[in-house]
N, C-alpha and C positions, 0 to 999 in steps of 0.2 A: 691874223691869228689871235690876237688879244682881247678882239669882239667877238672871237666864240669859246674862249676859254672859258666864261660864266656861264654862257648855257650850256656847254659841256658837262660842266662842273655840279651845275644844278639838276642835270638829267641824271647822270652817276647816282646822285645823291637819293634821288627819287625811286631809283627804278630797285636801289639797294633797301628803301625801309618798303616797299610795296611788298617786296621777297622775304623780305623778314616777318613781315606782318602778316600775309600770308602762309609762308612756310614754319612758323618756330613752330607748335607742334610739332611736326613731322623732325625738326633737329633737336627737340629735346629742352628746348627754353622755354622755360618762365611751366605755369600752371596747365594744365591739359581745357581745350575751347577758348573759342574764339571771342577774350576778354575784352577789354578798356583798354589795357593797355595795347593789345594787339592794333582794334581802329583806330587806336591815334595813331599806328608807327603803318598802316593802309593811307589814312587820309594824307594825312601831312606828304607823303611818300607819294601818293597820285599827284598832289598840290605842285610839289617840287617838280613831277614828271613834264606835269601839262606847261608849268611856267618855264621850263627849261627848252620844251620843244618849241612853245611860241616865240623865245626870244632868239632863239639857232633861228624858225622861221626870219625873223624878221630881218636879225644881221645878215641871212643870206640875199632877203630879196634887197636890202639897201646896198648890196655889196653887185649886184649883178640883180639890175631891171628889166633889159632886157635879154631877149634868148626864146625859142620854142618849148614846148609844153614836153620836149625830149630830153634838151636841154634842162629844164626846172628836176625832169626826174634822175639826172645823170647824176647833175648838184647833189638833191639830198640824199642819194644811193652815196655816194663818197663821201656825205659831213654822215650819215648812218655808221657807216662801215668802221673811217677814222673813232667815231665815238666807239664804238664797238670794239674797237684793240684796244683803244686807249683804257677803257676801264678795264678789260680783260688784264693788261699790263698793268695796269694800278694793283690790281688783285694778286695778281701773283706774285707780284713784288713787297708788298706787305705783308699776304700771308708766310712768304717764306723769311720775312723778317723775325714774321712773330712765332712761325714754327723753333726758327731760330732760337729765339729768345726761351720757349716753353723747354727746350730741349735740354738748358742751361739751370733754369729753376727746377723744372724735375729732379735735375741731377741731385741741387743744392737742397731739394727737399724743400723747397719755398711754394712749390706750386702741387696740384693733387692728378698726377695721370689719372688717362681715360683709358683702362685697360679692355672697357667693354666695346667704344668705339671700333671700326674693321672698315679694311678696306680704304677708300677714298674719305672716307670720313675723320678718320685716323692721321690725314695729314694737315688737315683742313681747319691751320690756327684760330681762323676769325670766327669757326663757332666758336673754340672754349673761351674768348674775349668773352660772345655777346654770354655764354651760360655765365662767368665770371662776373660780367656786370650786372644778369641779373638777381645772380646769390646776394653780392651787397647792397641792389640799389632797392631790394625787393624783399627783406628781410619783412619776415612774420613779427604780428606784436607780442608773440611767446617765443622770441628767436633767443637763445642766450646772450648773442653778442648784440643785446637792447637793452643788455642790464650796464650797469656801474662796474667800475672795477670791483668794489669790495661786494656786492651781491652775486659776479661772477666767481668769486672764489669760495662763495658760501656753495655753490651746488657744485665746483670744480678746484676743491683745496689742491694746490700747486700745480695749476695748469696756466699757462699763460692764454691770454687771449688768441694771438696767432695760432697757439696749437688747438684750440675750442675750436676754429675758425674750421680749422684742417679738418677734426675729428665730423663737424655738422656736413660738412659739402660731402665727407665720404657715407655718413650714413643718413643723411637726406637726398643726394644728387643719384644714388642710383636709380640704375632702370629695376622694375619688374619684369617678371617673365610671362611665357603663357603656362598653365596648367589646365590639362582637358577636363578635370573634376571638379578644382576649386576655384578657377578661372587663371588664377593669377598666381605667383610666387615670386620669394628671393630668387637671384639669378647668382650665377660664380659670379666672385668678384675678388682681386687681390689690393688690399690699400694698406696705408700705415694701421691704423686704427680696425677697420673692419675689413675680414675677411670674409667668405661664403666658400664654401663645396662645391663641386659643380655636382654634388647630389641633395643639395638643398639647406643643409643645417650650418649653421655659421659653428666657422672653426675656431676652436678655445685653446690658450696657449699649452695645453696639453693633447697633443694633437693626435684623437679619436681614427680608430682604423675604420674602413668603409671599404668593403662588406664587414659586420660586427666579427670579433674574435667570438668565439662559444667561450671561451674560458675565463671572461669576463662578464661582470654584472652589468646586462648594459640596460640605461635608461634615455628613454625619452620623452623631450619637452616638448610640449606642443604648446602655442598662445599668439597671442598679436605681435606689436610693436613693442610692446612694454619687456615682453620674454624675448622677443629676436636682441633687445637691444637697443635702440634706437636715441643717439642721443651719448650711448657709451660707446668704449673700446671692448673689443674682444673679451678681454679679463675680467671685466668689470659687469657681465650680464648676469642676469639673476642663473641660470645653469651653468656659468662658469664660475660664479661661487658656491653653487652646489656641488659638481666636481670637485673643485676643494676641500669643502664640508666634509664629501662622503671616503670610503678606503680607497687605495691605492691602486685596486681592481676595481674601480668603481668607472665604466665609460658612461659620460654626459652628452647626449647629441641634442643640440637647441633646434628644434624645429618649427622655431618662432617665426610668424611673419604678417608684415607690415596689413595693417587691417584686418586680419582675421578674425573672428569668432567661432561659435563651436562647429557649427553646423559643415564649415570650410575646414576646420581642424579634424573632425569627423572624416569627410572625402579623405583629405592628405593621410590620417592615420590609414584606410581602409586601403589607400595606392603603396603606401606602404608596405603594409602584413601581407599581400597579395606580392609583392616584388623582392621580396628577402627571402632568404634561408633560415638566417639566424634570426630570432627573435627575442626581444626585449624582456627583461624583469619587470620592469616599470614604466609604464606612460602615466603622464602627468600631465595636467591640463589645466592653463591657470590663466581662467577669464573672470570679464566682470567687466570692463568699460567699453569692450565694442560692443556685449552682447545684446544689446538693445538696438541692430541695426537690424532693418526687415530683409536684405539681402545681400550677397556681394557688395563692396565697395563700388564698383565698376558695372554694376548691372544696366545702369543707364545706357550706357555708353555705347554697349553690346550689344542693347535691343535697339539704338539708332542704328548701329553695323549692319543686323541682320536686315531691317527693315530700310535704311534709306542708307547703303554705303558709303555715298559720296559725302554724306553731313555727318560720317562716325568724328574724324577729327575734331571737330567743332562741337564734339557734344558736349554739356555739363556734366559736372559728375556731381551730382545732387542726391549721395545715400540717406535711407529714408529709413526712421523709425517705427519698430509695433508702436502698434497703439495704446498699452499701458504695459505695468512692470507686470504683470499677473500672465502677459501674452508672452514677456521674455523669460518668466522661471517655467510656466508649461513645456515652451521651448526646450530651453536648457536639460530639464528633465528629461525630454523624451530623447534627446542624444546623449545623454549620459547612460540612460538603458540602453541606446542601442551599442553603445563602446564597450558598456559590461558584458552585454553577450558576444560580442566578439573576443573580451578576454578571456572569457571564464573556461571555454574550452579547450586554449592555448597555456594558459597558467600564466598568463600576466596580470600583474594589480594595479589594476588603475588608480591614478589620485585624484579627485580634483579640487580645485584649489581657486576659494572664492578674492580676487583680490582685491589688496584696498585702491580706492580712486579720490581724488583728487572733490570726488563730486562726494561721497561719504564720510558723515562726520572726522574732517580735518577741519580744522582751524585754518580758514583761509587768509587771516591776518600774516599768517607766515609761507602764504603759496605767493610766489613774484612773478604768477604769469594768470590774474583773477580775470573770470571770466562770467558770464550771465549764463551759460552753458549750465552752469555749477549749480543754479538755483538756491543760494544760501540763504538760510534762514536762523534769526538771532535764536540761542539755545545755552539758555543759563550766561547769557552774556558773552557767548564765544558766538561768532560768526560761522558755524559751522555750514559744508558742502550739503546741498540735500539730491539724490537722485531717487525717479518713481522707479526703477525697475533693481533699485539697491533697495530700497524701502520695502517692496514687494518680498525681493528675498529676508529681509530679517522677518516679517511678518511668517514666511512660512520656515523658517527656519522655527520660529517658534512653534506652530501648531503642528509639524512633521516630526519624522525620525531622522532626515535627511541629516542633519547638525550632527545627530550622535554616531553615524556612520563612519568608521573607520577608514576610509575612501574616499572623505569627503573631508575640506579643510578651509573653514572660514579664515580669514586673514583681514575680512575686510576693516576690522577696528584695531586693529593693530596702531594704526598711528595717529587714536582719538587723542591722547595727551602729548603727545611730538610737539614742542614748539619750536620747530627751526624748518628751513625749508627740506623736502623730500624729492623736488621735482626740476625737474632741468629744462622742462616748460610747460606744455600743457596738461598734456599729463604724463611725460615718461620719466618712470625713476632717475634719481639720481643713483650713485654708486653706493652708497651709505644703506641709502633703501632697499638697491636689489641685493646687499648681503644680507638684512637683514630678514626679507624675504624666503631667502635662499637657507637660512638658517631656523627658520621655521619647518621647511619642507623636509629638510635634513632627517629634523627628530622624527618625523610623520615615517620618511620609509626607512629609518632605522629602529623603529616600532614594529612597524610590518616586516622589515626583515624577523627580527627576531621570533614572529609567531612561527 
């Protein structure tokens, strides 16, 4: 028994990273395609399989040389088998340790449920292990929890670590959904920190009726990751301090989502106004850093789906930019006409709302997540962000009317003389920022109301 414990042991060991390494995509770990780190936990994992089967070979044939060619297949059909409960039993008997132990920290609030999980999946400890190891072992170099204690408290005054730790896995770790127009969306979701709708708009702690009340003012947000939140708590989103901002009949619905630009924001508003009764006072739209992407986030991905199914898993997701900032305000213009004709005969007023980035003159001496992205160039001795398709816009901000429109609401220099941080990594606001944001937008439609 002793001489085939190691190769037992090393088979197990093998046949479990070949399965990971293979399978995480499809559970949910680590980045979408089939990376670096994936072929190491393939190779190693065949490496382990083959040395494990050779050496069971070998202690079998030293153990019994002789015998018929019926005999050899009897042997290894019963050291097969044995190995085959034995790990099955390994497996079950740790995962239900670890379900154990999950069920415990849940409770305690130490650990982040998986409310999206169903089914078999939902019991099944040893994913949220490997997704848990690889949130910390695989932390981004714009991750919060890469900073110091005292530069984390600069973007998260009185947040402990732990709780940052908590806040990032619930509004990084979620899934997307599918959507037939814009491809993709937020999905429900229930957590300490972030919550979602199972109608799309993340819920603010003033908790918006769906379908809208008539007898309220209601507005809607539409934008990226920066407007869903990402990074903050429910409270702390640039629309959940505009609900604050605004009166007390004032419904705020954030129809922000991860990657977006306008053209996707466009689709969701028009699935929208097609799918309500009651309709909105105000949509609001507040891009500026994805809008430089030539397509969906995920469009790669979709066109290996359509075209070769079995390599969608493994595809990169490599989104891809126009090719100057002159392609991205054409753009944005011609979806902005087309959202005003859609309001203009409903009586909703649109906003939109240029915002500021990380990549636009900020002083990046005081961003803690610098990046070559940002393209900085020295300017009166400040290190300012430079971007071609922010540049483009102030270029035609000036020779247009578009700037003097009442509908339209530059922000992007808002935080040229800011010297503290803004950012909670790359580029999603901090909580400081999205009030201050939100407190911009305030005066804009308590302007428009008033005409």
């Amino acid at each position: 028994m002793q001489s085939t414990f190691w190769p037992i042991a090393t088979v197990t060991v093998g046949t479990l990273l070949v399965g990971l390494g293979l399978f995480a995509d499809h559970l949910g770990i680590g980045q979408p395609g089939f990376g670096e780190r994936q072929t190491v936990l393939f190779v190693v994992g065949l490496f382990c399989l083959l040395a494990g089967l050779l050496a069971f070979r070998r202690s079998s044939a030293s153990s019994a040389n002789e015998g018929t060619w019926f005999d050899h297949m009897h042997r290894g059909y019963v050291g097969f088998a044995v190995l085959l409960l034995n790990t099955l039993l390994l497996v079950i008997v740790l995962n239900g340790a670890l379900w154990l132990g999950f069920a415990v920290t849940d409770r305690l609030g130490w650990t982040v449920a998986e409310p999206e999980s169903e089914g078999l999946v939902s019991v099944l400890a040893i994913l949220r292990v490997t997704r848990l190891a690889a949130f910390w072992t695989n932390l981004e170099q714009d991750s919060p929890l890469s900073l110091s204690d005292d530069e984390l408290a600069s973007i998260y005054p009185g947040w402990t670590r732990e709780d940052v730790a908590y806040l990032l896995r619930e509004s990084r770790g979620r899934k997307l959904g599918y959507e037939p127009f814009s491809q993709f969306g937020e999905q429900a979701y229930t957590g300490r920190y972030v919550n979602v709708s199972e109608h799309g708009f993340r819920i603010a702690p003033r908790r918006d009726e769906w379908p809208m009340l008539p007898d309220m003012l209601n507005v809607w947000v539409f934008g990226g990751s920066t407007t869903f939140g990402y990074g903050l708590p429910d409270a702390e989103t640039i629309p959940a301090h505009l609900a604050a901002e605004l009166a007390p009949n004032v419904a705020v619905y954030n129809f922000g989502q991860g990657y977006f630009y306008s053209s996707q924001e466009l689709a969701l508003f028009y699935r929208l106004l097609v799918s309500t009764e009651v309709l909105p006072e105000f949509v609001i739209f507040i891009d500026g850093i994805n809008e430089s992407m030539a397509e969906p986030f995920y469009s790669e991905a979709l066109r290996t789906m359509v075209r070769a199914p079995y390599q969608a898993p493994y595809a990169r997701v490599q989104p891809r930019p126009l090719a100057d900032g002159d392609q991205v305000f054409e753009r944005y213009l011609k979806n902005q006409s087309l959202i005003r004709s859609w309001c203009e005969p409903r009586n909703i007023r649109p906003i939109f709302v240029w915002q500021p980035s990380p990549a636009w003159q900020y002083d990046l001496a005081h961003h803690l997540f610098p990046s070559d992205d940002f393209q900085p160039r020295d300017v009166r001795g400040q290190h300012l962000g430079q971007s071609s398709h922010y540049a483009s816009m102030a270029r035609k901000l000036e020779a247009t009317q578009l700037g003097a429109s009442p509908n339209f609401l530059d922000l992007s220099g808002i935080q040229a003389d800011v010297e503290k941080p803004l950012y909670v990594d790359h580029v999603h606001y901090t909580a400081e920022m999205s009030r201050t944001i939100a407190e911009r937008i305030s005066e804009r439609v308590t302007e428009l109301s008033s005409n």
